[in-house]
C-alpha positions as CSV (number, residue, x, y, z in Angstrom):
1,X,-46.0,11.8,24.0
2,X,-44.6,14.5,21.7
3,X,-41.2,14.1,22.9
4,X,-41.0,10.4,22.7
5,X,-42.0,10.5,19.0
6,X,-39.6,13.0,18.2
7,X,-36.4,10.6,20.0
8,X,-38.1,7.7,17.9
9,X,-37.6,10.0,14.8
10,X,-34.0,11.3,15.0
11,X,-33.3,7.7,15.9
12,X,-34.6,6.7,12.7
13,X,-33.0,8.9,10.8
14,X,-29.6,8.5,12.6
15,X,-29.9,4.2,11.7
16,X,-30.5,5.5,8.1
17,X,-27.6,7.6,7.9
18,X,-25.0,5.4,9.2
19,X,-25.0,1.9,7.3
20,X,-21.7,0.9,6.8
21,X,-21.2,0.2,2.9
22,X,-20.5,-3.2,1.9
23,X,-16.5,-4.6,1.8
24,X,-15.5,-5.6,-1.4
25,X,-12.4,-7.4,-1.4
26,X,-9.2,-6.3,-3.3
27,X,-9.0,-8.1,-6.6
28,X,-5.6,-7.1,-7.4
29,X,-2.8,-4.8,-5.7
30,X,-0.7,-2.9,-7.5
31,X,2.7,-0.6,-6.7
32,X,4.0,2.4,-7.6
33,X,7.2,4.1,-6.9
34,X,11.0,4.8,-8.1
35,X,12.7,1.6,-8.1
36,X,16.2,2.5,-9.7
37,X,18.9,3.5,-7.3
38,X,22.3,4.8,-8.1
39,X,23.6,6.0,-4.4
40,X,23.6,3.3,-1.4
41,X,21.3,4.7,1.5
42,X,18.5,6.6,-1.4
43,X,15.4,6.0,-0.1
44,X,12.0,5.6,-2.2
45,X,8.2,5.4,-0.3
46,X,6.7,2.7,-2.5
47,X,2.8,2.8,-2.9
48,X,0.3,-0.3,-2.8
49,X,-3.2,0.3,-4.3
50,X,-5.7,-2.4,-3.9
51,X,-8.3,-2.1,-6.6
52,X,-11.8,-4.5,-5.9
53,X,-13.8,-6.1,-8.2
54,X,-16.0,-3.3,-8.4
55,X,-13.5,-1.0,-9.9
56,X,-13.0,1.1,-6.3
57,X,-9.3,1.5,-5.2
58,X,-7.8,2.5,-2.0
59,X,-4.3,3.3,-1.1
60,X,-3.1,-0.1,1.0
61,X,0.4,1.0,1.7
62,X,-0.1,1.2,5.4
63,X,-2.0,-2.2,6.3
64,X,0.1,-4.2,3.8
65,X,3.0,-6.6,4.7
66,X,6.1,-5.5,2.8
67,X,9.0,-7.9,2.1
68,X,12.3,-8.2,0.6
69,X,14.1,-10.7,-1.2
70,X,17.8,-9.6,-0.9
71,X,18.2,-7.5,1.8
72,X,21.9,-6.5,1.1
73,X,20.8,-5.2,-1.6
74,X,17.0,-2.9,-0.4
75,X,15.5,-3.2,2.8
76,X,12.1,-2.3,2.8
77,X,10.0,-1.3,5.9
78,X,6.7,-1.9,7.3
79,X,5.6,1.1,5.6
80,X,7.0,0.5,2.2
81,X,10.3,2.4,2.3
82,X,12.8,1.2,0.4
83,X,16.3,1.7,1.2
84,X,19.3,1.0,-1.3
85,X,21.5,-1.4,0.8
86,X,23.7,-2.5,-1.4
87,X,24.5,-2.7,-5.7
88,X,22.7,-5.3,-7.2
89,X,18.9,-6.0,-7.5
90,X,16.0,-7.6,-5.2
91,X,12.2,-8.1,-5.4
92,X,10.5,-6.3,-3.4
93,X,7.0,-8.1,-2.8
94,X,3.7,-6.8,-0.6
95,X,0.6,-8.5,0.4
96,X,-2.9,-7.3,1.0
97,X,-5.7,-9.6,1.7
98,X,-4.3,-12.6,-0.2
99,X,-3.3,-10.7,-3.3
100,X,0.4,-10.2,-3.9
101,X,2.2,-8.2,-6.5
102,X,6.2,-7.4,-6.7
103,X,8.4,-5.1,-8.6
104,X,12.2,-5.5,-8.8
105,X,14.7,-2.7,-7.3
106,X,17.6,-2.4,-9.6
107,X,20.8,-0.1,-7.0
108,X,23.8,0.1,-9.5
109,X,26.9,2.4,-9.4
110,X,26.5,6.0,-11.4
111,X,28.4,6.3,-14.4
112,X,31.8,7.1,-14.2
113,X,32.6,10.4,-14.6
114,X,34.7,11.8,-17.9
């Protein structure tokens, strides 16, 4: 009888110990990253943080969709790599959970040199 108690126990204690805590959905997504280029093929790793209602923030970057809008000027990948494609300028836009945010990549030519 013993035995059975104590399996009843740790059993107890282990459905204490692993509630899941609740989802709180992202209230607004925000990103982070260099977005001025000056050399075709530089490459910046753009960051999306999701912060919920609740204050709580978690890096995104992964399990976002990434997108850009002018591809000969930055591609950017599934990851949130940018690449400088071309000189101009294009949004670059991610989505989390039905929030969206968007900075805008600016690839010009350096200076000339003197």
């Amino acid at each position: 009888m013993a035995s059975s108690l104590g399996a009843i126990l740790i059993l107890g204690a282990c459905s204490n110990a692993v509630k899941p805590s609740p989802v709180v959905p992202p209230a607004s997504i925000a990103i982070s990253g260099i977005t001025v280029f000056s050399v075709i093929g530089q490459t910046s790793q753009l960051t999306a943080m999701a912060t919920a209602s609740n204050g709580t923030s978690a890096n995104v970057t992964n399990q976002a969709s990434w997108l850009s809008s002018n591809t000969i000027v930055a591609t950017v990948s599934p990851t949130g790599l940018v690449t400088a494609d071309g000189f101009g300028q294009a949004e670059i836009n991610v989505a989390y959970q039905g929030m969206t945010s968007h900075v805008t990549v600016f690839v010009s030519p350096p200076p000339p040199q003197r």
